[in-house]
C-alpha positions as CSV (number, residue, x, y, z in Angstrom):
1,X,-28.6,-43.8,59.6
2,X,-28.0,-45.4,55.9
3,X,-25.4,-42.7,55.4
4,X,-23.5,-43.4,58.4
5,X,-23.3,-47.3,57.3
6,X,-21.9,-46.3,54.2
7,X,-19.3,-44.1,56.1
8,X,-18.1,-47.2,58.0
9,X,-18.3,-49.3,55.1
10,X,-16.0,-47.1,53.2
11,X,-13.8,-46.9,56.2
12,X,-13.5,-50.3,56.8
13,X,-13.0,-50.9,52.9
14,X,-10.1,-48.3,53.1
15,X,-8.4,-50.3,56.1
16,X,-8.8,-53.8,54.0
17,X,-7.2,-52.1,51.2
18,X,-4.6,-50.7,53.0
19,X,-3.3,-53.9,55.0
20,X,-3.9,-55.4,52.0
21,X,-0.9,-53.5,50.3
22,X,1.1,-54.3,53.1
23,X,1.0,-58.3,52.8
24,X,1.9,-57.5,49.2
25,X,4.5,-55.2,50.0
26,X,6.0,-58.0,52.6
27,X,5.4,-60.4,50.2
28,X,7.3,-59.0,48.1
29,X,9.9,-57.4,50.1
30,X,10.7,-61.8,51.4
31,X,11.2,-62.9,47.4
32,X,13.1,-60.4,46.6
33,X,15.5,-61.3,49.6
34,X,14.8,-64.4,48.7
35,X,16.5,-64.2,45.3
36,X,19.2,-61.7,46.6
37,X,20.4,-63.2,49.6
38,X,18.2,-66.9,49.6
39,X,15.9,-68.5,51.5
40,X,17.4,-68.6,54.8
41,X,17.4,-65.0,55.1
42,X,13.8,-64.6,53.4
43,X,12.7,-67.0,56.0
44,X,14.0,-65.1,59.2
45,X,13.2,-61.7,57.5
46,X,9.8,-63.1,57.6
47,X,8.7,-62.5,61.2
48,X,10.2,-59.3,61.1
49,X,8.7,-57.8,58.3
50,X,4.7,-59.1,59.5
51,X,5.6,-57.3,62.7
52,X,6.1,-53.6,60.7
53,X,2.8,-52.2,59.8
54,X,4.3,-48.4,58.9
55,X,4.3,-48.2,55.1
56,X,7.5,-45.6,55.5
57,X,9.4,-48.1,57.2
58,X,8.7,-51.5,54.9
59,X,9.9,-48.5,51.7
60,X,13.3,-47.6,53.5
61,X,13.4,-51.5,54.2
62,X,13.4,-52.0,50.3
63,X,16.1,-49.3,49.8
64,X,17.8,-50.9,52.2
65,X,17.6,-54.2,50.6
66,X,18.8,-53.0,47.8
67,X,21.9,-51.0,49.7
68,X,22.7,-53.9,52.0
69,X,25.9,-56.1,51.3
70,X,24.6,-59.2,52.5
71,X,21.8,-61.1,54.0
72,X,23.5,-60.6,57.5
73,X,23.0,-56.4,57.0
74,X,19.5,-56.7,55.7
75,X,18.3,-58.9,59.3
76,X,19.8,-56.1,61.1
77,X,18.0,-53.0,59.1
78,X,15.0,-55.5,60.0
79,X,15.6,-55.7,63.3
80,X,16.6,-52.4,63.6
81,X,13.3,-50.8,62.0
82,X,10.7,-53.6,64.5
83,X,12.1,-52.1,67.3
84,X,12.1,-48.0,65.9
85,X,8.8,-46.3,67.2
86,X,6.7,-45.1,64.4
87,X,6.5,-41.4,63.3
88,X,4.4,-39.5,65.7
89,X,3.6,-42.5,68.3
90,X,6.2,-41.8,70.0
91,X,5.0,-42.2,73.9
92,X,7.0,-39.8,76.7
């Protein structure tokens, strides 16, 4: 019994830690288009990028904010990868 609490206490630590990189990968993802393309974009980006959960998808959307020519681009590569289904949960 004691070992199956400390199964789902490790589990549920591993979850925490895992959405926890997330918020700082969005965070971080919104300053930096912050400082690229300023805080109009960030602040639109914003509701897109809580909405992606797929660590995959919030990486390519740092390539692409790197790759984009303008603020305008970026919102669409956001758009573009809230709407994508995620690698394997696809449904028929």
């Amino acid at each position: 019994m004691l070992s199956n609490r400390v199964e789902s206490w490790t589990d549920q630590w591993k979850r925490e830690g895992l959405e926890q990189g997330r918020q700082e990968t969005r965070h971080l993802l919104a300053r930096q288009a912050r400082h690229r393309f300023g805080p109009a974009v960030a602040t639109q980006a914003e509701p897109f990028l809580t909405a992606i959960a797929d660590p995959t998808q919030l990486a390519d959307l740092g390539d692409a904010l790197l790759s984009c020519p303008d603020g305008t681009a970026w919102l669409h590569a956001l758009h573009q990868a809230q709407s994508m289904p995620i690698a394997g949960d696809e449904h028929p």
